[in-house]
C-alpha positions as CSV (number, residue, x, y, z in Angstrom):
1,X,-5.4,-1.3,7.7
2,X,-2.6,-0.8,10.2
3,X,1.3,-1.5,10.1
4,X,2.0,-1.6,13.7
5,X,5.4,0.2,14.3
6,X,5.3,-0.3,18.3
7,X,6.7,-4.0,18.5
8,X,9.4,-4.3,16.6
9,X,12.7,-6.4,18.1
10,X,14.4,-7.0,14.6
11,X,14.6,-5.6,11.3
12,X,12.1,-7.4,9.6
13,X,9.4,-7.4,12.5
14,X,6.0,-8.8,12.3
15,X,3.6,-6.5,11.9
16,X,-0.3,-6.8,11.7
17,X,-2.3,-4.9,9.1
18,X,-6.0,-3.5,10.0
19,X,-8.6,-1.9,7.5
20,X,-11.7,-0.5,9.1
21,X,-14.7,-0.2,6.6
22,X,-16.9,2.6,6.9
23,X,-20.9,3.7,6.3
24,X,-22.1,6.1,4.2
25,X,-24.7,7.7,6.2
26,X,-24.4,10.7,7.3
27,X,-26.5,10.0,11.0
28,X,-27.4,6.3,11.7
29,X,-23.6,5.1,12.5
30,X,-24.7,1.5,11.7
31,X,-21.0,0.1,13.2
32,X,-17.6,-0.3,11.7
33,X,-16.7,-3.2,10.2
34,X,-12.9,-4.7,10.8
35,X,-11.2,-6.1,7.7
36,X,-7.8,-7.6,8.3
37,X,-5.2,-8.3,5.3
38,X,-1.9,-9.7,5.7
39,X,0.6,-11.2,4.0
40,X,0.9,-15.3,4.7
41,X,4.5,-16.8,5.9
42,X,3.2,-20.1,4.7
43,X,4.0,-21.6,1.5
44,X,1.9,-22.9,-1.4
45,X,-1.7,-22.0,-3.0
46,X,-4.9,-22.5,-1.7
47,X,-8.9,-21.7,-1.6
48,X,-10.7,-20.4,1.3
49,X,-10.6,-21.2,5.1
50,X,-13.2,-20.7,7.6
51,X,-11.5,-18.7,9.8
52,X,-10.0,-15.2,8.6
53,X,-9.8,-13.1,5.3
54,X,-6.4,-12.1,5.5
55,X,-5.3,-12.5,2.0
56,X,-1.8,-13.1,0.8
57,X,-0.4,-14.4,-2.5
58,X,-3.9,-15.4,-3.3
59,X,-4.3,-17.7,-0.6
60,X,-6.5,-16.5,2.5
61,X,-5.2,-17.9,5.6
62,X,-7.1,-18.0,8.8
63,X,-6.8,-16.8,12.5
64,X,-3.6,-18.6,13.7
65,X,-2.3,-17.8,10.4
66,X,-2.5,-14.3,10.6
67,X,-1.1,-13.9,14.2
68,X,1.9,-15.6,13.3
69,X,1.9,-13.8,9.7
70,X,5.4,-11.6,9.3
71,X,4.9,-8.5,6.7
72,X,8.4,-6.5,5.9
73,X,7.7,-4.0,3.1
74,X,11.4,-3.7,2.2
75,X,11.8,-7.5,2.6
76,X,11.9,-7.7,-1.3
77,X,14.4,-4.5,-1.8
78,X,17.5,-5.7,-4.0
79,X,16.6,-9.8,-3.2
80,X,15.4,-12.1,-5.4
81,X,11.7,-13.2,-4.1
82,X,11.0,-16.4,-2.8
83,X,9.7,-18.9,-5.2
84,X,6.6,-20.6,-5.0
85,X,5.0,-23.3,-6.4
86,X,2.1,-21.4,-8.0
87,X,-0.8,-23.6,-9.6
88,X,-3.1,-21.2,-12.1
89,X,-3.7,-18.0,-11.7
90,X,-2.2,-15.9,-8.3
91,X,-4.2,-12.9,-7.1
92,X,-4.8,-10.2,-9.6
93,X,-2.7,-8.9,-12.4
94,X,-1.2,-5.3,-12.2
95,X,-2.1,-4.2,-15.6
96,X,0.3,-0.6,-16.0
97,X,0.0,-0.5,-19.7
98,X,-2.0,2.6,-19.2
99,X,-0.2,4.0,-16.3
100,X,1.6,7.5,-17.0
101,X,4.5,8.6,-14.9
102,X,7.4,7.5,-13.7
103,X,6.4,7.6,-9.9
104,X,3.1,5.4,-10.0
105,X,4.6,3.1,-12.1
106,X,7.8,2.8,-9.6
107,X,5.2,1.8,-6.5
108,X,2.5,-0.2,-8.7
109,X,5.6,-2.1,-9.8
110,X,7.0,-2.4,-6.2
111,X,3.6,-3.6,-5.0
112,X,3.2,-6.4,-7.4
113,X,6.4,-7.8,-6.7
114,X,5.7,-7.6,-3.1
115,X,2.6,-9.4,-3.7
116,X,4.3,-11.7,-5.7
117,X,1.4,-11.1,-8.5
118,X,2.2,-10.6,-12.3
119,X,2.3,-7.3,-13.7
120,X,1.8,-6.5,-17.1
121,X,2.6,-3.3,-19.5
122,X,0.7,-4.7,-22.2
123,X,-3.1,-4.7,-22.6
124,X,-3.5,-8.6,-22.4
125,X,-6.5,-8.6,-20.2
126,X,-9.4,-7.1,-22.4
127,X,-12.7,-9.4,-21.9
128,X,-14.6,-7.5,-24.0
129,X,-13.3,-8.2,-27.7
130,X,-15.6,-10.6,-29.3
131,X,-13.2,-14.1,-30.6
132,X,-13.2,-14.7,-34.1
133,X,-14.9,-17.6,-35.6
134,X,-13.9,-21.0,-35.0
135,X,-10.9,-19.3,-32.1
136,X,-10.9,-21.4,-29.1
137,X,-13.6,-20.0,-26.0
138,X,-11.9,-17.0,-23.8
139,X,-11.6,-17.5,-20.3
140,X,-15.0,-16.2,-19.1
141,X,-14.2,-12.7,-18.1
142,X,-11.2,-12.3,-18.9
143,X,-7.9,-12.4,-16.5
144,X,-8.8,-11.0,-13.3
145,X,-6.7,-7.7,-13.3
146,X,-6.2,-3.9,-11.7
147,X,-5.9,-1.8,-14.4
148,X,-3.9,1.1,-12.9
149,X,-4.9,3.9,-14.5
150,X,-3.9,8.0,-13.6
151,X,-6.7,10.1,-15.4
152,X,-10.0,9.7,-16.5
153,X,-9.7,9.7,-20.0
154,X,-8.0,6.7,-19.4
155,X,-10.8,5.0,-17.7
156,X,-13.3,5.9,-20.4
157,X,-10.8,4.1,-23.0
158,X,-11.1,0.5,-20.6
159,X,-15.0,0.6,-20.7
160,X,-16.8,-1.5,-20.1
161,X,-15.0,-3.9,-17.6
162,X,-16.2,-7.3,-16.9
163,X,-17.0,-8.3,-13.5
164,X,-13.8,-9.7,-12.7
165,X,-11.3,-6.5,-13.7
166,X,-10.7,-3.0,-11.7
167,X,-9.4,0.2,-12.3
168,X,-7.7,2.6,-10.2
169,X,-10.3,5.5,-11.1
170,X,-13.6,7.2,-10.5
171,X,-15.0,9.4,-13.0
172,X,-15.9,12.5,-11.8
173,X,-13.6,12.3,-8.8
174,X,-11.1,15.1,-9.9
175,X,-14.0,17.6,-9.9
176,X,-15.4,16.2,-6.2
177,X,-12.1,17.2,-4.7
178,X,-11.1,20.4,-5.7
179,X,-10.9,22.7,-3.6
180,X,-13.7,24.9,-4.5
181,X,-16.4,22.2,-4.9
182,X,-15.7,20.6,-1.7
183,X,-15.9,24.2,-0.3
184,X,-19.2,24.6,-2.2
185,X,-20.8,21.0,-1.4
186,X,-19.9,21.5,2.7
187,X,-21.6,25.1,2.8
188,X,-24.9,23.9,1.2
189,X,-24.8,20.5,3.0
190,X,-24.6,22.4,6.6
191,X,-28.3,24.1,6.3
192,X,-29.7,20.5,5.7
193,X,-28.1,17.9,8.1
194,X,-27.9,17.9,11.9
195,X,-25.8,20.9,13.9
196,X,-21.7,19.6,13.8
197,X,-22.0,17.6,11.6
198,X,-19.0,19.5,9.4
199,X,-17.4,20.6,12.5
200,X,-14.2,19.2,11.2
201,X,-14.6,21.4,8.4
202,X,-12.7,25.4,9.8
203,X,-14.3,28.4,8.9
204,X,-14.8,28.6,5.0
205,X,-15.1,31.4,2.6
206,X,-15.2,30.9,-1.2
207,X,-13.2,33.7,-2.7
208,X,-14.3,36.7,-4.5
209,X,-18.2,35.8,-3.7
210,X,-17.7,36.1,0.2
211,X,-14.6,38.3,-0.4
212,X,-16.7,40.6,2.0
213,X,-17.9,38.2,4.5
214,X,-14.1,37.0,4.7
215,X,-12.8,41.1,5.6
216,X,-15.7,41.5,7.7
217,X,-14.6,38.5,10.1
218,X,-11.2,39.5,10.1
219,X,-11.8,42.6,11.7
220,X,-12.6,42.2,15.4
221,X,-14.5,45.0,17.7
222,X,-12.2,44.0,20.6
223,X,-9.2,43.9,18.9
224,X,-7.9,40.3,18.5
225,X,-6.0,39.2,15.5
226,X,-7.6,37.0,13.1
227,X,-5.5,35.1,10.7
228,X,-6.9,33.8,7.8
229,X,-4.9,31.3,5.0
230,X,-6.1,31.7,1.4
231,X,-5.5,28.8,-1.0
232,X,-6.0,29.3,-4.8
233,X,-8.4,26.7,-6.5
234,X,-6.5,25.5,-9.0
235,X,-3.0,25.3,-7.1
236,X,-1.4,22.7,-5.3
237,X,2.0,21.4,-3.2
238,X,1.1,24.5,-1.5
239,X,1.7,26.6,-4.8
240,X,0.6,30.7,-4.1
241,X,-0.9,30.1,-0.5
242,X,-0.5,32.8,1.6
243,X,-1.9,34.2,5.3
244,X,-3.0,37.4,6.2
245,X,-4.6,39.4,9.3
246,X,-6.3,42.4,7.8
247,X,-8.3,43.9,4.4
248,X,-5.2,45.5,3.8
249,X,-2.9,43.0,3.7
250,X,-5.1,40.1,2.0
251,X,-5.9,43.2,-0.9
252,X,-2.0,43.6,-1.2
253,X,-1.3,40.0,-1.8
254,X,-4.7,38.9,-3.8
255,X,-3.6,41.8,-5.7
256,X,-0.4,39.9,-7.2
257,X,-2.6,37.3,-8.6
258,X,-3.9,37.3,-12.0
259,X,-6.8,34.2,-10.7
260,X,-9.0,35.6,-7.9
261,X,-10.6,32.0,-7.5
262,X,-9.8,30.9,-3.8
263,X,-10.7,29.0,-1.2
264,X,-10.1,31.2,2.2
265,X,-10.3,29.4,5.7
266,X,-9.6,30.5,9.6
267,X,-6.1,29.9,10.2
268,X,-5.5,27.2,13.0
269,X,-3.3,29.4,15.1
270,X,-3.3,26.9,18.1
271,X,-2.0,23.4,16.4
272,X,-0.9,20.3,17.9
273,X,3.2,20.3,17.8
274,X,5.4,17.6,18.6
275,X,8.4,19.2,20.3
276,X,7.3,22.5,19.2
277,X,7.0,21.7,15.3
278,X,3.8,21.9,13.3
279,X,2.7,18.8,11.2
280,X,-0.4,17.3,9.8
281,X,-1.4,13.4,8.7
282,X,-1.4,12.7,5.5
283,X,-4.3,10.2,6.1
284,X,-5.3,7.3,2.8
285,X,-9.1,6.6,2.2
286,X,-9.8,3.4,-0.2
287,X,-13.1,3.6,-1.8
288,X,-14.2,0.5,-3.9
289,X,-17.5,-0.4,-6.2
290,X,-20.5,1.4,-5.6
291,X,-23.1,1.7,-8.1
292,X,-26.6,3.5,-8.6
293,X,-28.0,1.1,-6.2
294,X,-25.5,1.6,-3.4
295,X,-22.5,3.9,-2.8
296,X,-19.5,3.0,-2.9
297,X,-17.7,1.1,-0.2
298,X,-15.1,3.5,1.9
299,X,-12.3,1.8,3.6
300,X,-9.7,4.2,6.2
301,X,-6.1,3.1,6.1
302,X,-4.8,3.5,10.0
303,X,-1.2,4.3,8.8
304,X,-0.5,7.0,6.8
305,X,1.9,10.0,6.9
306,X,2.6,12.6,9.3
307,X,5.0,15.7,7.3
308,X,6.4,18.0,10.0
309,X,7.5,21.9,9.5
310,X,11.1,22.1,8.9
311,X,11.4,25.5,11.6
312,X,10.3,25.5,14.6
313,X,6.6,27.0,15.3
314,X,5.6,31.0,16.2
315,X,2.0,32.1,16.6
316,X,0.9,33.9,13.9
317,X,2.0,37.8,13.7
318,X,2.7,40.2,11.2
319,X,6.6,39.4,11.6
320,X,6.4,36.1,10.5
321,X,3.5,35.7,7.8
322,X,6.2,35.2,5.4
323,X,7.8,32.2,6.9
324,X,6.0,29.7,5.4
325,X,8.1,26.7,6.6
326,X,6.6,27.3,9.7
327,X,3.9,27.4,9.0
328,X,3.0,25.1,6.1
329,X,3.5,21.4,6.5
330,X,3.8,20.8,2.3
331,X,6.9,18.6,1.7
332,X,6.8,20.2,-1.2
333,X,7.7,23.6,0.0
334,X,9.9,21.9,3.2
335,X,11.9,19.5,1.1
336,X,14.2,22.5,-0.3
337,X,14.9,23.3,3.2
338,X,18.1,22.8,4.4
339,X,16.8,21.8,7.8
340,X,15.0,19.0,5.8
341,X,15.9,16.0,8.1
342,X,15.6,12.6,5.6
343,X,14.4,9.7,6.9
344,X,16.2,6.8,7.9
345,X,17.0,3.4,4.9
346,X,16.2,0.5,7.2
347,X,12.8,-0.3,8.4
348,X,14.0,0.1,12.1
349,X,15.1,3.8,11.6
350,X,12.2,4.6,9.9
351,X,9.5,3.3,12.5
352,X,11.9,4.0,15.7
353,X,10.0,6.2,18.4
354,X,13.0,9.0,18.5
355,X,12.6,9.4,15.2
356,X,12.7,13.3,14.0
357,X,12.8,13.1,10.3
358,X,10.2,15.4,8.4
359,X,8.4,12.9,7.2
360,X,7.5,10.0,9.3
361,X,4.5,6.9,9.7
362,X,1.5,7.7,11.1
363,X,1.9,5.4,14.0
364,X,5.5,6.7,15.0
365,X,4.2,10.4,15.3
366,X,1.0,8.8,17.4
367,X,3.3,7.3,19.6
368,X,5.3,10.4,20.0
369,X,1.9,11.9,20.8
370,X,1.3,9.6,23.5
371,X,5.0,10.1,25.2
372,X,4.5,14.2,25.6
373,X,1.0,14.4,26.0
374,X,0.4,10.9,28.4
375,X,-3.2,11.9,28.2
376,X,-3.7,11.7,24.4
377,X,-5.3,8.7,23.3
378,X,-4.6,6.8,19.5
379,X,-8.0,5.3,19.6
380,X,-9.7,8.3,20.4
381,X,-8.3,10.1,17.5
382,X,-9.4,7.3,15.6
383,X,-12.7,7.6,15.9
384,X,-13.0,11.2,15.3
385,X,-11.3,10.4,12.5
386,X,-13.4,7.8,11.4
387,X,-16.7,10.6,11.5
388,X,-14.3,12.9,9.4
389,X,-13.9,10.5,6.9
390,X,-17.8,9.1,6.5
391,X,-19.1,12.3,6.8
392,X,-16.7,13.8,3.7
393,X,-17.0,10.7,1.4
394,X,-21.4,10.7,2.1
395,X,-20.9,14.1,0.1
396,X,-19.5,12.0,-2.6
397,X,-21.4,9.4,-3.3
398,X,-24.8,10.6,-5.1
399,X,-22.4,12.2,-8.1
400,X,-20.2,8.5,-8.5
401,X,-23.5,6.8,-7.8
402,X,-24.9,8.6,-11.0
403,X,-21.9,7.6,-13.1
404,X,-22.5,4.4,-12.7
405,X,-25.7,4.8,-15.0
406,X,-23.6,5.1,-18.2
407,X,-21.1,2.8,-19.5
408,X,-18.9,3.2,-16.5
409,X,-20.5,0.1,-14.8
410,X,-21.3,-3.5,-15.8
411,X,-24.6,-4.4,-16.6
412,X,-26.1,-4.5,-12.8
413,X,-25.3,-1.1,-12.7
414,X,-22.2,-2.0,-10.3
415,X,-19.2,0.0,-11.4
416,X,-15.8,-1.9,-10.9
417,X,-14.1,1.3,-9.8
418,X,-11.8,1.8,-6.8
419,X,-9.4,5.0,-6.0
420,X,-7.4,5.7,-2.7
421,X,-7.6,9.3,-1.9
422,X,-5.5,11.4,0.3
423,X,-7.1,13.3,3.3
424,X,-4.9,15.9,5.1
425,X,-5.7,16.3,8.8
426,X,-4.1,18.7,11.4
427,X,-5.1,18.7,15.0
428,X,-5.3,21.4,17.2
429,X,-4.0,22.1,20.5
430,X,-7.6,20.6,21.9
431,X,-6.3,17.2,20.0
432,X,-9.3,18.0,17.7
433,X,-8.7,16.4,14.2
434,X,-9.9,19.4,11.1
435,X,-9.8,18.4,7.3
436,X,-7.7,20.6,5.4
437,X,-8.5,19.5,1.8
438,X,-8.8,16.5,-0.2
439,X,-6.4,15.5,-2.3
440,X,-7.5,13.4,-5.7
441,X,-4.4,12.2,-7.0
442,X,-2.2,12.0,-3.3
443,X,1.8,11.7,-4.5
444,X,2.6,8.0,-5.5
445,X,6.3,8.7,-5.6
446,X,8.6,6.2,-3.5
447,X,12.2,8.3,-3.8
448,X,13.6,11.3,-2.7
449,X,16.5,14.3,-3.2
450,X,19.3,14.3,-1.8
451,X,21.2,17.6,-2.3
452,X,24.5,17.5,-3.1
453,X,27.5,18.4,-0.5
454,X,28.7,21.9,-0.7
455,X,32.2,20.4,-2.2
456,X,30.8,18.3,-4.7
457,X,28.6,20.9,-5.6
458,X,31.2,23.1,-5.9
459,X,33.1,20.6,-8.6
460,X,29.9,20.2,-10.3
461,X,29.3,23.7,-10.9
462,X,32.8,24.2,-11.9
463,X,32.9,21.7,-14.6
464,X,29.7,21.3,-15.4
465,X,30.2,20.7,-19.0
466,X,32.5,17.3,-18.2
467,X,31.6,16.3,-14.8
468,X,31.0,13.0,-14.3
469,X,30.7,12.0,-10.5
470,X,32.8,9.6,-9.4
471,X,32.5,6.7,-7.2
472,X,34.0,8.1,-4.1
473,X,31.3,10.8,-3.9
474,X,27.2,10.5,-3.5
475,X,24.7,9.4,-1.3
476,X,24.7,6.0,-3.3
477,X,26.5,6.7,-5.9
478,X,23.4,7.6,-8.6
479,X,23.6,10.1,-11.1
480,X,23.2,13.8,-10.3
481,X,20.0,15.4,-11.4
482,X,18.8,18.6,-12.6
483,X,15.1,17.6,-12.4
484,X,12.4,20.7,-10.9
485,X,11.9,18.3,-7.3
486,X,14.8,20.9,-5.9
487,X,16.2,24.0,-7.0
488,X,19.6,23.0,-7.1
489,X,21.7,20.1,-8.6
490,X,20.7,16.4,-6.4
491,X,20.6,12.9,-6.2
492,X,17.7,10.8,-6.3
493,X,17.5,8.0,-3.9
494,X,14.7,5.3,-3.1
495,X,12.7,6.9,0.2
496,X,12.3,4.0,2.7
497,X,9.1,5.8,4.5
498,X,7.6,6.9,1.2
499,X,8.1,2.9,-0.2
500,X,6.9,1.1,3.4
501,X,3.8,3.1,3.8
502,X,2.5,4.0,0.0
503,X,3.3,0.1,-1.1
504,X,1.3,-1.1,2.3
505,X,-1.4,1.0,1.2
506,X,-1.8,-0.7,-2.0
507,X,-1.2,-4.4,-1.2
508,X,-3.9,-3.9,0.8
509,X,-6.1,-2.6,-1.3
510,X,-5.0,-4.8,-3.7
511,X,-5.4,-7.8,-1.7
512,X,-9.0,-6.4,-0.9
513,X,-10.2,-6.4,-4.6
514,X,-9.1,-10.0,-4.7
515,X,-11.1,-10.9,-1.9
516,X,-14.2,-9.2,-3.2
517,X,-13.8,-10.7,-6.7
518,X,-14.2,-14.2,-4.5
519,X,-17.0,-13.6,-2.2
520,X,-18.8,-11.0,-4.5
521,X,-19.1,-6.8,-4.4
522,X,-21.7,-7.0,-2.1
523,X,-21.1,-9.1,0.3
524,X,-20.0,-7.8,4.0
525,X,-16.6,-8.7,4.5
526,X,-16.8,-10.5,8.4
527,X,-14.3,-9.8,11.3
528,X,-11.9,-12.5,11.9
């Protein structure tokens, strides 16, 4: 789906949401599909239409409906929602009974009220406990729900689930995205599918079995510098990454590491910037159902992310290896930066085109694209990503197709799975889109840190055992924090961006699960 950020004339703006499906197949391109959810202004329940499958508050609404629909995802922030006249059950429930972690309980939360559905911390939804005798008939199936769910072991303790009931989680998926295994699964998958098909994928070494292939392509008869970045396999938020140009230097800095397990890849020394900073996309993948029949059905979100280097960008050299927030584009590593610029707390700062916060929508950087390069083209970069994304989640699907032979799906074999994913993409100066990794769990969190100015810090420091801050002082007032997310006393505040695009993302997969409840896993989902 896409929030359109490019026509906005008032703070809550209508915006129209777009989710392309895509196939599986690695060759025949068998033509995307065009699902569009919205949100409906108009009041009151209701069953199908004929016209459209835009979905909202359990009602689907039709063409002229969702033209006219309006969609603010701060609309609901500190109001009271609307109420409706709500006859029986409205979309799904948001079961987060079994959901760990402050953060994706924060935006699961956020996205049910949104939706105006019911969420639940209790486990009220079970189908699968037989009734006593003589106890009145359950509801066939149960309460339609979306059990949000973080790990895996939390999946295996909702099996089975009845045909009507979700959960947020693949088995197995953890393992498909590391790192290492996508690394592996690319490198045997080139030999037996058509040249370029993995030309998204840079230049791959897996670390210490091609340690020597690796030092061998760094060193260049002619002379040229060849930058490599090594990631380890079990880090992330750009935890022990490091570059290097030479054997010397990568044996120097491997050397400090007590794990020699990495993933090394060509360093893109020639990236796409946007007024000479270095960013990537942060881009969401929805995959739903699947079973051993069929793989699972992949869905590309058109908004996303795009997270920006907080210092300007310098071609790789030997003087500046060590400046990673140059370099890397983890907000991780570039929100301790003092050059960190936050985003704005209305809806029309965050999507405005002279935006330059670090972390900004998809769109808005696309846009920005467009106005210093008049030759780059939105849809164009679409479609590549589109391949990108079919060709990485084809690797996938025989392993979650096999999980669905165990308990893990119903009956049919049909698993009642779904998970969004989080690819990271960075184009090159070429505008070519490459994956970077693959991110299983992608962050869920919807606030932000706010250091502290150098005053108050001061104070706080001073009288740390009795300091209480005071109203005057604070970027709204909250409580200071000691928390890891920075390295020196903060504030925690709610992050407009983060909420708008992470809390679209899930309405409309949401929304989607409801819809496929209705017409049935299987059946295509038609273009309004």
């Amino acid at each position: 789906f896409w929030l359109k950020g490019n026509e906005r004339a008032s703070p809550a703006p209508p915006m129209r949401i777009l989710m392309r499906q895509l196939g599986p197949d690695l060759i025949e391109d068998e033509g995307e599909e065009l699902v569009c959810v919205t949100q409906s202004s108009c009041s009151g329940s209701g069953g199908d239409s004929d016209g459209g499958i835009g979905v909202g508050y359990g009602k689907v609404i039709g063409d002229e409906a969702l033209e006219e629909a309006s969609f603010d995802p701060l609309a609901d922030a500190g109001t009271s929602p609307q109420k409706k006249k709500v006859v029986g059950w409205v979309g799904l429930r948001i079961n987060t009974s079994a959901c760990n972690g402050k953060n994706p309980k924060d935006l699961f939360a956020a996205t049910a009220k949104h939706l105006g559905w019911r969420e639940v911390e209790v486990d009220v939804a079970r189908p699968t406990i037989a009734p006593l005798p003589g106890a009145p008939k359950r509801r066939p199936g149960g309460v339609p729900s979306v059990y949000c769910i973080m790990q895996g072991t939390e999946l295996m303790n909702l099996l089975p689930l009845s045909h009507n009931c979700w959960a947020t989680r693949y088995l197995g998926m953890p393992d498909l995205c590391d790192k290492g295994n996508l690394a592996r699964m690319i490198l045997l998958c080139q030999d037996v599918v058509d040249d370029g098909a993995f030309d998204f994928n840079p230049l791959t070494w897996l670390l210490p079995e091609q340690e020597a292939e690796m030092k061998e392509a760094m060193v260049d008869p002619r002379g040229k510098t060849k930058t490599v970045i090594v990631k380890p396999e079990d880090g992330s938020q750009g935890d022990g990454i490091f570059l290097c140009q030479n054997p010397r230097d990568f044996d120097i800095k491997m050397g400090c590491k007590s794990n020699k397990a990495a993933v090394a890849q060509k360093y893109l020394a020639k990236p796409l910037l946007i007024q000479g900073f270095k960013f990537d996309f942060r881009i969401y993948v929805a995959l739903i159902g699947g079973g051993t029949g069929s793989p699972p059905r992949v869905f590309l979100c058109r908004e996303g992310l795009a997270r920006f280097c907080t210092e300007a960008y310098e071609a790789p050299a030997a003087k500046n290896l060590h400046k990673c927030l140059g370099h890397l584009t983890n907000y991780s590593l570039n929100k301790r930066s003092e050059l960190f610029e936050h985003s704005g707390i209305t809806m029309e700062e965050v999507f405005h085109i002279d935006s330059n916060s670090s972390k900004r929508p998809l769109t808005v950087a696309l846009q920005q694209l467009v106005q210093e390069f008049p030759d780059f083209d939105p849809e164009e970069f679409y479609g590549l990503l589109i391949d990108l994304v079919r060709t990485t989640c084809a690797l996938y699907a025989p392993a979650l197709a096999h999980s669905g032979r165990d308990k893990h799906g119903t009956e049919d074999g049909s698993m009642r799975s779904c998970q969004v994913l989080g690819f990271d993409v960075m184009m090159d100066s070429k505008r070519k889109p490459w994956l970077l990794e693959v991110n299983n769990s992608p962050s869920m969190a919807i606030d932000e840190c706010l250091a502290l100015d150098p005053d108050e810090a001061a104070e706080y420091l001073q009288n740390l055992p009795k300091f209480r801050p005071t109203e005057k002082r604070g970027a709204d007032h909250a409580a200071i924090c000691r928390c890891m997310d920075m390295g020196q006393p903060h504030r925690h505040r709610t992050s407009t961006v983060d909420l708008a695009i992470k809390r679209c993302v899930f309405a409309g997969v949401f929304r989607l699960l409801h819809r496929l409840n209705k017409v049935g896993v299987d059946a295509e989902v038609e273009v309004p």
